[in-house]
C-alpha positions as CSV (number, residue, x, y, z in Angstrom):
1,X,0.0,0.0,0.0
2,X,3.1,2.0,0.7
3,X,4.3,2.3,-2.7
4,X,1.3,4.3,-3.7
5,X,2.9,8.0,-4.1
6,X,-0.1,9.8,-2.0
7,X,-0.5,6.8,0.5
8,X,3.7,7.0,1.0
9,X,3.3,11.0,1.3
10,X,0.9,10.7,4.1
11,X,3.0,8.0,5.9
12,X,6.2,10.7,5.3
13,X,4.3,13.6,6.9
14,X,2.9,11.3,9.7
15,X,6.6,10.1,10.4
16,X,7.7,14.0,10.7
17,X,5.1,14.7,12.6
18,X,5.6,11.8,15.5
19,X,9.5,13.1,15.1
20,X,8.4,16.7,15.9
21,X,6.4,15.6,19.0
22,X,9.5,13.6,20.3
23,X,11.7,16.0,19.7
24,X,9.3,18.8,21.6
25,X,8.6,16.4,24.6
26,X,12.7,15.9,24.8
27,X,13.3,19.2,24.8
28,X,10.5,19.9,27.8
29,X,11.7,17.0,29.8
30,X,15.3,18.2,29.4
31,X,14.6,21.5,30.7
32,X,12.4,20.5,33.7
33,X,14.9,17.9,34.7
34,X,17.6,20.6,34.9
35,X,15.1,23.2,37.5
36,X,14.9,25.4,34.2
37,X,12.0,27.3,33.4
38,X,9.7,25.7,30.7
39,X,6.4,26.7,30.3
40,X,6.2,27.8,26.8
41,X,8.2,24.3,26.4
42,X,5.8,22.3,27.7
43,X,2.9,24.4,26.0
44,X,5.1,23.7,23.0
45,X,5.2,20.0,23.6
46,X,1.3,19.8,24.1
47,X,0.6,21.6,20.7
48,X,2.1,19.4,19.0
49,X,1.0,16.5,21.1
50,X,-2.6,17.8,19.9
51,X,-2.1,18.6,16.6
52,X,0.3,16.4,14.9
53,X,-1.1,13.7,17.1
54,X,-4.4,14.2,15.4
55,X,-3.0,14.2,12.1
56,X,-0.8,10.7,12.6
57,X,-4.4,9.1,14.5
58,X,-6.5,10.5,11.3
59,X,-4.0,9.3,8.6
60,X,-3.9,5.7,10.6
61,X,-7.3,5.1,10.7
62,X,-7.3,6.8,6.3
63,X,-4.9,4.5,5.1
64,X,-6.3,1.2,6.9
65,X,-9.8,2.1,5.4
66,X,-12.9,0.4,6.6
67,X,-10.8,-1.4,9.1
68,X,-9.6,1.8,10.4
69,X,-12.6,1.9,12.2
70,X,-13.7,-1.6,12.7
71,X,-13.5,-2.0,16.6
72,X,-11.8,-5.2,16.3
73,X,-8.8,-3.3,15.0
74,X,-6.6,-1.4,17.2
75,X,-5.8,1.4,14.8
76,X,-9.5,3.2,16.1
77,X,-7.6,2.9,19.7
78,X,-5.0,5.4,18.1
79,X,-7.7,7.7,17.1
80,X,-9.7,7.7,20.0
81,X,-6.8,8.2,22.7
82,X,-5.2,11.0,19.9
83,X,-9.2,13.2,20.8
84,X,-8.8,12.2,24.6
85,X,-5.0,13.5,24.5
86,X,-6.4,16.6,22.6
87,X,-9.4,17.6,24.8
88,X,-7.2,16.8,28.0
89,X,-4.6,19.3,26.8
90,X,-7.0,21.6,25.8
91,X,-6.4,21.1,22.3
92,X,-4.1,23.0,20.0
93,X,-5.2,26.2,19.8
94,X,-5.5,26.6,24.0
95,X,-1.6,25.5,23.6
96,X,-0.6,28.1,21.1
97,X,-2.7,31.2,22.8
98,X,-0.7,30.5,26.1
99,X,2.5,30.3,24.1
100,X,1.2,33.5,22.3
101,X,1.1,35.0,26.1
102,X,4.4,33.7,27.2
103,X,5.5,35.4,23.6
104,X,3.9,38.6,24.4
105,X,5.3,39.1,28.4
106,X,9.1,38.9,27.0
107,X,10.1,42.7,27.0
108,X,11.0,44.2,23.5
């Protein structure tokens, strides 16, 4: 299924997109475990969480078609814990309007 060009694009920007919320949880982590501040980290870490986390669940459950969403198949599992993640984090957009007002208190 791979080796269709749009199915194999998907699959790329899903694989970037798990890489990016690593990469923002490592980065979080780092700075917590060294007593450093890291709230717009963390508020970074739970965007992307939410939003490329949505994107990866969706494309999982696209590319596996009807079984996607047959319960007997864990890929809906991915979906559904992707919306729990998102509405327990306050979704994307609650992420990036806190990092907006971290953003906005640094002095010019």
């Amino acid at each position: 299924i791979g080796s269709f060009q749009a199915v194999a694009q998907r699959l790329a920007d899903g694989y970037i997109d798990v890489k990016g919320v690593r990469l923002t949880l490592d980065q979080a982590a780092w700075r917590l475990s060294e007593d450093l501040p890291a709230t717009s980290e963390v508020a970074t870490a739970a965007f992307w969480a939410a939003d490329a986390g949505h994107r990866v669940a969706h494309t999982a459950v696209h590319v596996h078609g009807g079984v996607g969403i047959d319960m007997d198949h864990p890929v809906h599992r991915y979906f559904i814990t992707a919306k729990q993640t998102e509405f327990a984090l306050g979704g994307a957009t609650a992420q990036l309007r806190l990092i907006g007002r971290d953003l906005a208190e640094i002095p010019a």
